[in-house]
mmCIF file of the N, C-alpha and C atoms, coordinates in Angstrom:
data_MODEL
# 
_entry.id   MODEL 
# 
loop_
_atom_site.group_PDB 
_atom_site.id 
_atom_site.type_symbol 
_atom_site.label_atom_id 
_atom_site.label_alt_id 
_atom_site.label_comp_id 
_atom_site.label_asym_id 
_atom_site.label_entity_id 
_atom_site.label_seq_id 
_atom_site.pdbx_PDB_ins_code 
_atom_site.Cartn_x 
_atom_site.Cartn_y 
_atom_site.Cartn_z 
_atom_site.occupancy 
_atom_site.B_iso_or_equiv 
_atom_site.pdbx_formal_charge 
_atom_site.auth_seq_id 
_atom_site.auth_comp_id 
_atom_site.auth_asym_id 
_atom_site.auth_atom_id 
_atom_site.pdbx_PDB_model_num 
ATOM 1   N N  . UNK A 1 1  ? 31.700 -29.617 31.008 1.00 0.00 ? 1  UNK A N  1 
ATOM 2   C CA . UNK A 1 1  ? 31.135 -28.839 29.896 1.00 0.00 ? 1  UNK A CA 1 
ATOM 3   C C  . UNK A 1 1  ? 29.979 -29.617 29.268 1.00 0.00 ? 1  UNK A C  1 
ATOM 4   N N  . UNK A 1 2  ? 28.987 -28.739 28.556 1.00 0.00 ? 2  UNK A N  1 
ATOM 5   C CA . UNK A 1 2  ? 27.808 -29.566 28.052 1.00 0.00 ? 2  UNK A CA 1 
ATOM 6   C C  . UNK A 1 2  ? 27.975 -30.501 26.636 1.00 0.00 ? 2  UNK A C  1 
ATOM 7   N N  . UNK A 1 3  ? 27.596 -31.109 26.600 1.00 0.00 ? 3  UNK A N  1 
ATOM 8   C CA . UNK A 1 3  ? 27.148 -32.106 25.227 1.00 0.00 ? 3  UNK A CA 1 
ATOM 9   C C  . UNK A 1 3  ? 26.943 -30.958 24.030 1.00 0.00 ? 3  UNK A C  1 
ATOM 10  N N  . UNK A 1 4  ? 28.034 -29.942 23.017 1.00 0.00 ? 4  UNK A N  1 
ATOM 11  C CA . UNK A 1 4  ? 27.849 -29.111 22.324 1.00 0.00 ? 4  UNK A CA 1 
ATOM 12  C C  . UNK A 1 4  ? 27.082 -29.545 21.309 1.00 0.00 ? 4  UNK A C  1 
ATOM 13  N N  . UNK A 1 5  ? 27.362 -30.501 20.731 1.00 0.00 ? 5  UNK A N  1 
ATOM 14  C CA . UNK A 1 5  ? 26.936 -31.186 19.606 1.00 0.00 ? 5  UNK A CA 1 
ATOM 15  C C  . UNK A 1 5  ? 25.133 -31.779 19.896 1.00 0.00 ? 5  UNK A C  1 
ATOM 16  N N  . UNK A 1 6  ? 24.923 -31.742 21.099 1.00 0.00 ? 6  UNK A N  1 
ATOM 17  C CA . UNK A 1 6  ? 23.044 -32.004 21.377 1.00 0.00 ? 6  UNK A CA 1 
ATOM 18  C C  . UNK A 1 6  ? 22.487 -30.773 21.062 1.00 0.00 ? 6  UNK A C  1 
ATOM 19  N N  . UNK A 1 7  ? 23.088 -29.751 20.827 1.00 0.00 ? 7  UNK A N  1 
ATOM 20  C CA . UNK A 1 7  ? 22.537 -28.539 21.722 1.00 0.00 ? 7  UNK A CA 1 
ATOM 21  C C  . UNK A 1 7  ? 22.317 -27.533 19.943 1.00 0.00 ? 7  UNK A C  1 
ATOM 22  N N  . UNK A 1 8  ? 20.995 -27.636 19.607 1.00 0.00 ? 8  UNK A N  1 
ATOM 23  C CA . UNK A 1 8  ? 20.783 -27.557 18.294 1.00 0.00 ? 8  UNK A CA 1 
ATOM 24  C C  . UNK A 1 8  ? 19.148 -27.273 18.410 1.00 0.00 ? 8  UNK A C  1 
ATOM 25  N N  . UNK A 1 9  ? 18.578 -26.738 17.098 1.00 0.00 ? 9  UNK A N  1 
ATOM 26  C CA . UNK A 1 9  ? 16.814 -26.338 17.297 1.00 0.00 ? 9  UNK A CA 1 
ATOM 27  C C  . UNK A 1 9  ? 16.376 -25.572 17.709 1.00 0.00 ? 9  UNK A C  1 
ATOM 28  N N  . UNK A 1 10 ? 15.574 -25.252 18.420 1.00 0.00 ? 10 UNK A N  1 
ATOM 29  C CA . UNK A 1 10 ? 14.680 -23.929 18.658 1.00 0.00 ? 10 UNK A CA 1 
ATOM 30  C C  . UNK A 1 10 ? 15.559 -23.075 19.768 1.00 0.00 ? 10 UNK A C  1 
ATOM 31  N N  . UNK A 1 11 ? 15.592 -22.421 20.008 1.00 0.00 ? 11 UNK A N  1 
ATOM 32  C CA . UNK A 1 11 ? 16.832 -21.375 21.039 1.00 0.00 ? 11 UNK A CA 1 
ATOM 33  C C  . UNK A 1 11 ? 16.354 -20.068 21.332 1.00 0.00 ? 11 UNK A C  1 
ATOM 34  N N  . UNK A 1 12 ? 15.747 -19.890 22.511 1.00 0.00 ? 12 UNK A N  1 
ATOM 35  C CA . UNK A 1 12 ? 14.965 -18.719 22.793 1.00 0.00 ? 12 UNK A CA 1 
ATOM 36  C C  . UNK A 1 12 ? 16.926 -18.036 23.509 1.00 0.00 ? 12 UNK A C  1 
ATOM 37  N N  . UNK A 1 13 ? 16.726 -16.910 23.336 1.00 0.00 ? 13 UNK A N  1 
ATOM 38  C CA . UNK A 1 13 ? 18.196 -16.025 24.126 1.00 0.00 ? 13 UNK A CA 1 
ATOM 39  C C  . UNK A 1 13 ? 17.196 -15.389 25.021 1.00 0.00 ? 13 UNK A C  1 
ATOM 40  N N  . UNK A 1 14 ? 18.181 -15.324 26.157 1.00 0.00 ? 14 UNK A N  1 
ATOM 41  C CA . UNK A 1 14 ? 17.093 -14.837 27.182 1.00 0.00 ? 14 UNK A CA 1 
ATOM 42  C C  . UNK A 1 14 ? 17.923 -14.196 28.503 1.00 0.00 ? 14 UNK A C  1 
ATOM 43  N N  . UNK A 1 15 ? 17.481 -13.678 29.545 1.00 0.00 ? 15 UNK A N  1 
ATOM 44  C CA . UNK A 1 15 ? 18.728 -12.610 30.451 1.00 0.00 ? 15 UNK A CA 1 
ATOM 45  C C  . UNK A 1 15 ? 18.990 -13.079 31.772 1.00 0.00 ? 15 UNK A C  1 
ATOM 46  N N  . UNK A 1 16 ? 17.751 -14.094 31.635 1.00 0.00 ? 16 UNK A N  1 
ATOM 47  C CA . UNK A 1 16 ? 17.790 -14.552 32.903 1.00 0.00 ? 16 UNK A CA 1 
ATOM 48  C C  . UNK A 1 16 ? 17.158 -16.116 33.285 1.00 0.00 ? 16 UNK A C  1 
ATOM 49  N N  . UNK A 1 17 ? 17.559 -17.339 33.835 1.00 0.00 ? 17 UNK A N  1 
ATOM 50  C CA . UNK A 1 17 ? 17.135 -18.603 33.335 1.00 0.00 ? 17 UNK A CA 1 
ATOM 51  C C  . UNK A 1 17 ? 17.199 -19.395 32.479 1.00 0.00 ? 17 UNK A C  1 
ATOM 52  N N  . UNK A 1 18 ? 18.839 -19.282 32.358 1.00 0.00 ? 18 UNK A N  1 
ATOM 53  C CA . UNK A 1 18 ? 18.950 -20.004 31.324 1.00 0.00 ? 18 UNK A CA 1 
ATOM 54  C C  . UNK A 1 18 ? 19.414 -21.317 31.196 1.00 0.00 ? 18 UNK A C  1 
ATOM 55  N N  . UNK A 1 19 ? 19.614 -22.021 30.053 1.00 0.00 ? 19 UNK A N  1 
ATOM 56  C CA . UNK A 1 19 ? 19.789 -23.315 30.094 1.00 0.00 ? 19 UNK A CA 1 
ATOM 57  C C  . UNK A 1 19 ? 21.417 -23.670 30.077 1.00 0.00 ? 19 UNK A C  1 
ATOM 58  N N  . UNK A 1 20 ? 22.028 -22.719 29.815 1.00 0.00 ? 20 UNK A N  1 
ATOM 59  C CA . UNK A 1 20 ? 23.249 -22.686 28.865 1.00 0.00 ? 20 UNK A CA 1 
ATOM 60  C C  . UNK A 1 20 ? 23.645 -21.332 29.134 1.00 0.00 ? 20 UNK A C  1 
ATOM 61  N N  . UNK A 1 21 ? 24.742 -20.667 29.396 1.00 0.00 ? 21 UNK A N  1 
ATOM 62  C CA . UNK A 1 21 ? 25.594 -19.593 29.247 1.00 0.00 ? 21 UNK A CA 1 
ATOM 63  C C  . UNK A 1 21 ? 26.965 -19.636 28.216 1.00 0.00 ? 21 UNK A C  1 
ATOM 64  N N  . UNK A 1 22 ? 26.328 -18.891 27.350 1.00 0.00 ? 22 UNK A N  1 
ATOM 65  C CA . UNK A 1 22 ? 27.104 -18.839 26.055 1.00 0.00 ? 22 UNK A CA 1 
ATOM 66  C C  . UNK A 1 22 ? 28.134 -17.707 25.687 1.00 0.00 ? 22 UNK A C  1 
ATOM 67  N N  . UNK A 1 23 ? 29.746 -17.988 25.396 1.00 0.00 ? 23 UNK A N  1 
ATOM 68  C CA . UNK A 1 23 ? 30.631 -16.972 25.029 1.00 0.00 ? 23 UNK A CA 1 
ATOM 69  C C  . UNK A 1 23 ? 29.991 -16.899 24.201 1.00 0.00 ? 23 UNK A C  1 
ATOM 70  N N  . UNK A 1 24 ? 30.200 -15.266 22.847 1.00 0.00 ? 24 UNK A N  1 
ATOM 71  C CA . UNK A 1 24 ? 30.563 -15.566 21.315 1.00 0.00 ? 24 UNK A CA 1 
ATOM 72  C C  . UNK A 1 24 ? 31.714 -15.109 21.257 1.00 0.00 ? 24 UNK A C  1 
ATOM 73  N N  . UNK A 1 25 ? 32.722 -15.926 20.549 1.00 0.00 ? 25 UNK A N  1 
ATOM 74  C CA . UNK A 1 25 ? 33.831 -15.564 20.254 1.00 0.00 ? 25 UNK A CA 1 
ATOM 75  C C  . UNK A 1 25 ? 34.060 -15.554 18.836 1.00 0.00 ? 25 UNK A C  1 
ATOM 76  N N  . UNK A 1 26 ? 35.109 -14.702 18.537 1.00 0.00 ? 26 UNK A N  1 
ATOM 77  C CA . UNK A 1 26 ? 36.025 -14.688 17.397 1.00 0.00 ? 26 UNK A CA 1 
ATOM 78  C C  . UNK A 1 26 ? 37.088 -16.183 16.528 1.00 0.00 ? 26 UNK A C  1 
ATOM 79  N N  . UNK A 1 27 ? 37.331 -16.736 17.269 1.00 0.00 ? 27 UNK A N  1 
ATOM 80  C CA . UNK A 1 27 ? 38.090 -18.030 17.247 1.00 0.00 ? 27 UNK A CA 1 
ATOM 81  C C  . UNK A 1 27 ? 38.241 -18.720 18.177 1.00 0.00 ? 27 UNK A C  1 
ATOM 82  N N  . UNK A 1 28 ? 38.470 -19.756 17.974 1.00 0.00 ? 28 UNK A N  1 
ATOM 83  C CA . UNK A 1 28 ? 38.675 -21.269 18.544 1.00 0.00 ? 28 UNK A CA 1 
ATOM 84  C C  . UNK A 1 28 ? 37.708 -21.397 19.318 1.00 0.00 ? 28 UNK A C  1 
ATOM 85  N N  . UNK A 1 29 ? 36.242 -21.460 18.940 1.00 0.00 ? 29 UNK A N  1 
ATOM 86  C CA . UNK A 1 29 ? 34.621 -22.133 19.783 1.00 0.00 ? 29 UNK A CA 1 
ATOM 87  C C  . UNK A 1 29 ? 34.829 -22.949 19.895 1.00 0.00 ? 29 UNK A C  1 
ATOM 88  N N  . UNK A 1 30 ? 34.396 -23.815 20.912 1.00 0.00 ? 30 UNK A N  1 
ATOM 89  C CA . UNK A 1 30 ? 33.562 -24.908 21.376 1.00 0.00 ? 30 UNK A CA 1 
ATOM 90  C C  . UNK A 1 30 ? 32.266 -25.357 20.160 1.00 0.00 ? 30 UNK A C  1 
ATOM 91  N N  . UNK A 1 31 ? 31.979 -24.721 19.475 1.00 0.00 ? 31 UNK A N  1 
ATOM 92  C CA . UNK A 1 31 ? 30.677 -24.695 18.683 1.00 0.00 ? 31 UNK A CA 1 
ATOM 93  C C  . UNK A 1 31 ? 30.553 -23.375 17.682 1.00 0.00 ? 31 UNK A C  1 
ATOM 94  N N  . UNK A 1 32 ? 30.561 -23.983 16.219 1.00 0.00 ? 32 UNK A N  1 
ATOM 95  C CA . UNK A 1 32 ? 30.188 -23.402 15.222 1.00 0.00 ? 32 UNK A CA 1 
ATOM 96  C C  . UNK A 1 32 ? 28.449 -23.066 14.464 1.00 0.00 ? 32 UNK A C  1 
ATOM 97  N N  . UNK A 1 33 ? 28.063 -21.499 15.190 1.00 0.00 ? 33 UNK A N  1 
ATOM 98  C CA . UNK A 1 33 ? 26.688 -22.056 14.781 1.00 0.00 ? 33 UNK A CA 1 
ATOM 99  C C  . UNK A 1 33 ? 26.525 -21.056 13.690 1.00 0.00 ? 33 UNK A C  1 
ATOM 100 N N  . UNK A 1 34 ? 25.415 -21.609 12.922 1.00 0.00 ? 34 UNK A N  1 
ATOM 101 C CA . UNK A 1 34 ? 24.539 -20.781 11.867 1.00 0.00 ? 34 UNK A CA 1 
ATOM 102 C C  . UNK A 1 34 ? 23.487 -20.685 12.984 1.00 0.00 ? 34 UNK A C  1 
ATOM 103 N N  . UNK A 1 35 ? 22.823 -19.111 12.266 1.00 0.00 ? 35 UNK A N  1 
ATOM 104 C CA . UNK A 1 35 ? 21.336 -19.057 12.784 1.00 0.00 ? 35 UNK A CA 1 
ATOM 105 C C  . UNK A 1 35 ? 20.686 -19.357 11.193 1.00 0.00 ? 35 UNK A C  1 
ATOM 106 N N  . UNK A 1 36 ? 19.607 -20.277 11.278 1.00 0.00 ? 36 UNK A N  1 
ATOM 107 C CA . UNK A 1 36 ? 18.618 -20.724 10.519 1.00 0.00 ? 36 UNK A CA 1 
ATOM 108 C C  . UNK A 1 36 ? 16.796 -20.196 10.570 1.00 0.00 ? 36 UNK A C  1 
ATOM 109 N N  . UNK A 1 37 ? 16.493 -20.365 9.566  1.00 0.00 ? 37 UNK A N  1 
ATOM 110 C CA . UNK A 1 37 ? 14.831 -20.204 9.689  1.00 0.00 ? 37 UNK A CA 1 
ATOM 111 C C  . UNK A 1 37 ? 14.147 -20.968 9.836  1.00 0.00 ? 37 UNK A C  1 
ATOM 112 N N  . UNK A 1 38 ? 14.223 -22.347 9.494  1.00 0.00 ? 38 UNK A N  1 
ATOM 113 C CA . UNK A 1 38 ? 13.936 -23.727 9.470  1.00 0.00 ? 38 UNK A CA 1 
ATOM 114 C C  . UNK A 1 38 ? 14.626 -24.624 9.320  1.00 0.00 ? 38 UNK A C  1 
ATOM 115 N N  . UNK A 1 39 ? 14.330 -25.815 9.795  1.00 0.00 ? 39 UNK A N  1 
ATOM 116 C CA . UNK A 1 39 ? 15.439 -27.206 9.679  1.00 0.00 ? 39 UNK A CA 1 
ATOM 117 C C  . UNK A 1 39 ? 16.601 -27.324 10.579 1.00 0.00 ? 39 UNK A C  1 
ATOM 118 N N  . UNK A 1 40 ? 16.331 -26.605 11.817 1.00 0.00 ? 40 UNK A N  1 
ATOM 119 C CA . UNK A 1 40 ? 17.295 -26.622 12.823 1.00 0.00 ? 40 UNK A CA 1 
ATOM 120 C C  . UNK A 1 40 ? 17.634 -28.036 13.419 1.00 0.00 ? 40 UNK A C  1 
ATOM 121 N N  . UNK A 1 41 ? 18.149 -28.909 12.365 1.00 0.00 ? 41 UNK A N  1 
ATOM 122 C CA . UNK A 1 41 ? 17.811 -30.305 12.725 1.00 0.00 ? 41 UNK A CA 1 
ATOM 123 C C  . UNK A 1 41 ? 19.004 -30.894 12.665 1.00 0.00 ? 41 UNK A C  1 
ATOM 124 N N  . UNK A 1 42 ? 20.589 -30.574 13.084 1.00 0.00 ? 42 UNK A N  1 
ATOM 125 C CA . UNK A 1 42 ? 21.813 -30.689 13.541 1.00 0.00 ? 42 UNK A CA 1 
ATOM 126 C C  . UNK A 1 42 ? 22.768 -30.205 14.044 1.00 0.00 ? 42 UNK A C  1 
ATOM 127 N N  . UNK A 1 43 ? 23.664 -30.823 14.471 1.00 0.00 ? 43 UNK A N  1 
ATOM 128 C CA . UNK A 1 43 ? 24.524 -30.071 15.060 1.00 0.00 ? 43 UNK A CA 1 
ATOM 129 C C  . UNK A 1 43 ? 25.106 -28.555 14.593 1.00 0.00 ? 43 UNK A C  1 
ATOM 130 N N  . UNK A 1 44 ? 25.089 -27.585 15.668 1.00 0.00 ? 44 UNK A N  1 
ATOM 131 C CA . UNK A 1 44 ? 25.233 -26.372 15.445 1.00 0.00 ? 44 UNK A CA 1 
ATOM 132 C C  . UNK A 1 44 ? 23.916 -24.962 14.561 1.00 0.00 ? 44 UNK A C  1 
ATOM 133 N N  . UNK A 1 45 ? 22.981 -25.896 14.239 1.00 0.00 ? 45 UNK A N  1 
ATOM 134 C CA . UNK A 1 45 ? 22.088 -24.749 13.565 1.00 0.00 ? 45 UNK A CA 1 
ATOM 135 C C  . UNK A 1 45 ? 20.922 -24.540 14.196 1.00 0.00 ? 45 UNK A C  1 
ATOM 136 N N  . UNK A 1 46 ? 20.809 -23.389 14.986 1.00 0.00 ? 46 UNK A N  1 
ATOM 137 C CA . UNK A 1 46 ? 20.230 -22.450 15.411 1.00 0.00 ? 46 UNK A CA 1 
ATOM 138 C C  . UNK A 1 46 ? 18.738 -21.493 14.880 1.00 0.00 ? 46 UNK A C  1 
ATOM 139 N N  . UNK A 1 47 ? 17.615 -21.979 15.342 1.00 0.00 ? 47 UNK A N  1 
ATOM 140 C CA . UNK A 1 47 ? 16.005 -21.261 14.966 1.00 0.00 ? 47 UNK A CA 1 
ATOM 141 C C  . UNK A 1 47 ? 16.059 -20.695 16.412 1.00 0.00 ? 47 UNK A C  1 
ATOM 142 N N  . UNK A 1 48 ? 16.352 -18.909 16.294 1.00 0.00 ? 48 UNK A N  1 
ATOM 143 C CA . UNK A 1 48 ? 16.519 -18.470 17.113 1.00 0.00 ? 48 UNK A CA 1 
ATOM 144 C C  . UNK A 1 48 ? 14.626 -18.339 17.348 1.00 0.00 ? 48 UNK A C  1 
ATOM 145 N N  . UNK A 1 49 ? 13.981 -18.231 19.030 1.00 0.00 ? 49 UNK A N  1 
ATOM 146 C CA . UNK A 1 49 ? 12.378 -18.237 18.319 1.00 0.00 ? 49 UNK A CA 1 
ATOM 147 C C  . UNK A 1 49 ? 12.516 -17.271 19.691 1.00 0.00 ? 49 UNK A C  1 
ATOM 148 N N  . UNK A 1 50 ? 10.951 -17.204 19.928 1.00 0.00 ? 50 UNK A N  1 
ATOM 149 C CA . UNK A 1 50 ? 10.556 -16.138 21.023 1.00 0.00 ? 50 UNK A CA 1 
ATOM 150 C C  . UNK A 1 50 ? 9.816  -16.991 22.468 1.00 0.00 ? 50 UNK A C  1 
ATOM 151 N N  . UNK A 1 51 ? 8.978  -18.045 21.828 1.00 0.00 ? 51 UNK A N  1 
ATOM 152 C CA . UNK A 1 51 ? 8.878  -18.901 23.006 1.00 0.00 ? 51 UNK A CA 1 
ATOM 153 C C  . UNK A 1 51 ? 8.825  -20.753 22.427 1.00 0.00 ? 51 UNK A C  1 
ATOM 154 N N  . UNK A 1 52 ? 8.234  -21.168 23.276 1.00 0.00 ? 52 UNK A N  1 
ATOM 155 C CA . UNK A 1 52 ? 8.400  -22.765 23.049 1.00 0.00 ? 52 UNK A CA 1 
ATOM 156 C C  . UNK A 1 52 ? 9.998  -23.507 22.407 1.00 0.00 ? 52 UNK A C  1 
ATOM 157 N N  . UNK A 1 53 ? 11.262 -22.712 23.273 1.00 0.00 ? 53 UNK A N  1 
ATOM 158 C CA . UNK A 1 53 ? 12.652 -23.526 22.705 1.00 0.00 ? 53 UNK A CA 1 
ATOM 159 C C  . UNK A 1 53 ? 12.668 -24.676 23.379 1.00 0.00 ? 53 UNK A C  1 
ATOM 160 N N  . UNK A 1 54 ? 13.987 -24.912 22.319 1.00 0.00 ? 54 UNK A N  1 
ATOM 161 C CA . UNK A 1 54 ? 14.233 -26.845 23.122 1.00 0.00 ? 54 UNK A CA 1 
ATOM 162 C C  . UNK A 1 54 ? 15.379 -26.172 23.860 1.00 0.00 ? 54 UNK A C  1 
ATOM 163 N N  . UNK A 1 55 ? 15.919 -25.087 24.226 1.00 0.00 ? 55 UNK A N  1 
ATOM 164 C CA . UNK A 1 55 ? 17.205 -24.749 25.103 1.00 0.00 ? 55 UNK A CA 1 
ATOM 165 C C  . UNK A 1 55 ? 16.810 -23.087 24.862 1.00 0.00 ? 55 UNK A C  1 
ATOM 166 N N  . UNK A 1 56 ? 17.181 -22.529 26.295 1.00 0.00 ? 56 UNK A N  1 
ATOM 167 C CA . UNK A 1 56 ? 17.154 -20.866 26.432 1.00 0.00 ? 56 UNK A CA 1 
ATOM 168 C C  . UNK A 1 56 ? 18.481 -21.098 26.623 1.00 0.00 ? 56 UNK A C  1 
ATOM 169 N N  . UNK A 1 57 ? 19.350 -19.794 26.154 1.00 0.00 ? 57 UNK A N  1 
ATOM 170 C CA . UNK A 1 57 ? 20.721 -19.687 26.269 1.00 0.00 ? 57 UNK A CA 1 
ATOM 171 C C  . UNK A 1 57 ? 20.975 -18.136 26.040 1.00 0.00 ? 57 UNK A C  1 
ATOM 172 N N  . UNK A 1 58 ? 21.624 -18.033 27.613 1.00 0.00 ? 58 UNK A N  1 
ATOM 173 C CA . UNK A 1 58 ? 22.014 -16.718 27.744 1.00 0.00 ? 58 UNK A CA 1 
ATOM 174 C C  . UNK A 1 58 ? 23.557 -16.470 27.453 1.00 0.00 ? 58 UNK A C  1 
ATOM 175 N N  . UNK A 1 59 ? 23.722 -14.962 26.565 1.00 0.00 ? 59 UNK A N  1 
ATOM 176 C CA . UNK A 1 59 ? 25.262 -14.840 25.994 1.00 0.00 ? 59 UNK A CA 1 
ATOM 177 C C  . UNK A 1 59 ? 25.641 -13.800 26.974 1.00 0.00 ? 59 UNK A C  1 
ATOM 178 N N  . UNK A 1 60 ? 27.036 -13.906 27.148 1.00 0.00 ? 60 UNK A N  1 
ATOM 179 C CA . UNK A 1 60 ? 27.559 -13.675 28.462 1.00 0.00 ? 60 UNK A CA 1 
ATOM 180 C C  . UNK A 1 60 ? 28.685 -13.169 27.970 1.00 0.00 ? 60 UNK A C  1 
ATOM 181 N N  . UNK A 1 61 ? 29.752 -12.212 28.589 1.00 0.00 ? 61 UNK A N  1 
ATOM 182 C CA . UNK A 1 61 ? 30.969 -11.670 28.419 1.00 0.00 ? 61 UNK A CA 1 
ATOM 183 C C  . UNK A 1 61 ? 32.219 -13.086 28.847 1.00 0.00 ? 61 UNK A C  1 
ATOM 184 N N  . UNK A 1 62 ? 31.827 -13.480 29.925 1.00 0.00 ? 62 UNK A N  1 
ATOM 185 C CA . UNK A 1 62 ? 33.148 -14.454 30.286 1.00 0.00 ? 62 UNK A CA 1 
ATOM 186 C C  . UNK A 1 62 ? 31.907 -15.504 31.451 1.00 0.00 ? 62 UNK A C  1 
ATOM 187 N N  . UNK A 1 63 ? 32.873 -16.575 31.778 1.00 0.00 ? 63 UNK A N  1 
ATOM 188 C CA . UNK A 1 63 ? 32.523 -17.709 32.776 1.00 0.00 ? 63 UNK A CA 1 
ATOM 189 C C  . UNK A 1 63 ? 31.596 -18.211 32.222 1.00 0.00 ? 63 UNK A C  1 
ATOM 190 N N  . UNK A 1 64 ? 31.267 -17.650 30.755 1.00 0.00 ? 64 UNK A N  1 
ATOM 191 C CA . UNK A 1 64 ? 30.514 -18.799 29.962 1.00 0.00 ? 64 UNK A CA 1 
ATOM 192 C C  . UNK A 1 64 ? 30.317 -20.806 29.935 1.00 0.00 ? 64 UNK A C  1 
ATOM 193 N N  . UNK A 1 65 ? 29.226 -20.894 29.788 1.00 0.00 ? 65 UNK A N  1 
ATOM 194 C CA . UNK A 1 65 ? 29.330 -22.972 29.960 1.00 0.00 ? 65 UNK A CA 1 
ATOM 195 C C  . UNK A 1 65 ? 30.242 -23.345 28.308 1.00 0.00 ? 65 UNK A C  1 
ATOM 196 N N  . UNK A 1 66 ? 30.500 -22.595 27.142 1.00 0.00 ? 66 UNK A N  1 
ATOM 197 C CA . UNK A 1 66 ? 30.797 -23.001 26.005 1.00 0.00 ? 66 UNK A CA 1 
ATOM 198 C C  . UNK A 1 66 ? 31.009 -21.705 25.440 1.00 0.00 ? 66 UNK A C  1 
ATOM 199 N N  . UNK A 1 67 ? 31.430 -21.937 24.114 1.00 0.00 ? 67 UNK A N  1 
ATOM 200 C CA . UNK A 1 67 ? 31.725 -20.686 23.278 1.00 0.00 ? 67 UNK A CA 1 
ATOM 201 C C  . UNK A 1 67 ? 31.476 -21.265 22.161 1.00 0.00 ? 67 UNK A C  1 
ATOM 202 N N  . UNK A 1 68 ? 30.626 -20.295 21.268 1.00 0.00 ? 68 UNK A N  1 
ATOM 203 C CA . UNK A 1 68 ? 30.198 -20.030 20.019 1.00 0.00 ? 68 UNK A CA 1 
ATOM 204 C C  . UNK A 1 68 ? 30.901 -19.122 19.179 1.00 0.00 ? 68 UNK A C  1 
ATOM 205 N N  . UNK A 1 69 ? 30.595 -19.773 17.559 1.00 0.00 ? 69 UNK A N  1 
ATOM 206 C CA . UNK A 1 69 ? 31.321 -19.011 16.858 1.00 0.00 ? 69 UNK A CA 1 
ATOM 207 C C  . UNK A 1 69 ? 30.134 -18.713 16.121 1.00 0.00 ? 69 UNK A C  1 
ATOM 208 N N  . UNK A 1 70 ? 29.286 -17.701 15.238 1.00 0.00 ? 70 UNK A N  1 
ATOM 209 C CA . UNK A 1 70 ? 28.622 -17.251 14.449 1.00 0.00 ? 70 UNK A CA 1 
ATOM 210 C C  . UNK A 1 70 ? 29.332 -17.347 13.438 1.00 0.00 ? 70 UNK A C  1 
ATOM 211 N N  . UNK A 1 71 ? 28.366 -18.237 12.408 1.00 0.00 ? 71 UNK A N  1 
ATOM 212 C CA . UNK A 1 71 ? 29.143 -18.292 11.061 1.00 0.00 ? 71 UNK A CA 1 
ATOM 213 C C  . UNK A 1 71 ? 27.912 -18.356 9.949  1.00 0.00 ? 71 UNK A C  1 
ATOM 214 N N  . UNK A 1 72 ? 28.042 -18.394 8.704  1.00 0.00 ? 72 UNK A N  1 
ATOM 215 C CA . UNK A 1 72 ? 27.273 -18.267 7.769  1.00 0.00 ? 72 UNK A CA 1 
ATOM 216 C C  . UNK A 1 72 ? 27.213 -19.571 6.935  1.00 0.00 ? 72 UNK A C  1 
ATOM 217 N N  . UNK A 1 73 ? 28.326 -20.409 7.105  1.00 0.00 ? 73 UNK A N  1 
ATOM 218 C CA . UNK A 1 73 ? 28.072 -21.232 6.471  1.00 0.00 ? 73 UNK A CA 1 
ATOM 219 C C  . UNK A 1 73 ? 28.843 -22.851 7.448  1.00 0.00 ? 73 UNK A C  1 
ATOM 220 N N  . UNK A 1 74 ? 28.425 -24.148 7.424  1.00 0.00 ? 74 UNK A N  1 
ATOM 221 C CA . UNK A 1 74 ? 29.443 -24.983 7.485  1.00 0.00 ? 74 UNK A CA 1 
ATOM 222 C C  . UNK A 1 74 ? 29.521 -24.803 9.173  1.00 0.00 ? 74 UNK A C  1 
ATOM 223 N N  . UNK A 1 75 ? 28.288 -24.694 9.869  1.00 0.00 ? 75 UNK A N  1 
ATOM 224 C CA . UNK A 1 75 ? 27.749 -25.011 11.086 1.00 0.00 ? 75 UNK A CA 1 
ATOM 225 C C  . UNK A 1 75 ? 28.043 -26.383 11.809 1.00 0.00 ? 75 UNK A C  1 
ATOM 226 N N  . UNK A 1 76 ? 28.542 -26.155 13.437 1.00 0.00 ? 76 UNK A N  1 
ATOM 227 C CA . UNK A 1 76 ? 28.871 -27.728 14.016 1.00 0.00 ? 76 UNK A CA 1 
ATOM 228 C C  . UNK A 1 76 ? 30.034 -27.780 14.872 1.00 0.00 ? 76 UNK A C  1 
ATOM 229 N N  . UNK A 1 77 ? 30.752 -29.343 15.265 1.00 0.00 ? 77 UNK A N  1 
ATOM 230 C CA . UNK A 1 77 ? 31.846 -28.747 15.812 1.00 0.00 ? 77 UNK A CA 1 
ATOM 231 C C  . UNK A 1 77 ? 32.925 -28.162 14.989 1.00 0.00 ? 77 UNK A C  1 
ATOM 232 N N  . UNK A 1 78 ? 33.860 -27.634 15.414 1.00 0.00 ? 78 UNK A N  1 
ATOM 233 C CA . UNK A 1 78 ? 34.938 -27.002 14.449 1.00 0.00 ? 78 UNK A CA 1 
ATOM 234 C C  . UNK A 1 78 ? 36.280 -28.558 14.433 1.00 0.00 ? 78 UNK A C  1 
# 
């Protein structure tokens, strides 16, 4: 499994080529993220952008590389 806790900053989502294949789940992630507007500068917080990411990551139904939790506050590992 990948280094969850590197995996933070600019984040293009994308369908095909990706860096990362991502569950989202309901409970027990691998990774707690916020999406952010700026300051994507730790673990778990997310500047979703359109081009120039530091990781493309495609979200997937199952055989995902990790699982995410979408949260609003208190981003990171769980």
């Amino acid at each position: 499994m990948a280094d969850v806790s590197q995996i933070y900053g600019k984040i293009q989502l994308v369908d095909s080529f990706p860096d990362y294949k991502v569950e989202v789940v309901d409970s027990f992630p691998d990774l707690k993220v916020q999406k952010v507007d700026s300051f994507a500068d730790s673990c778990g917080k997310w500047e979703i952008v359109d081009s120039f990411p530091d990781f493309k990551i495609q979200i997937v139904d199952s055989f995902g590389d990790f699982k995410i939790q979408w949260v609003d506050s208190f981003p990171g590992l769980p």
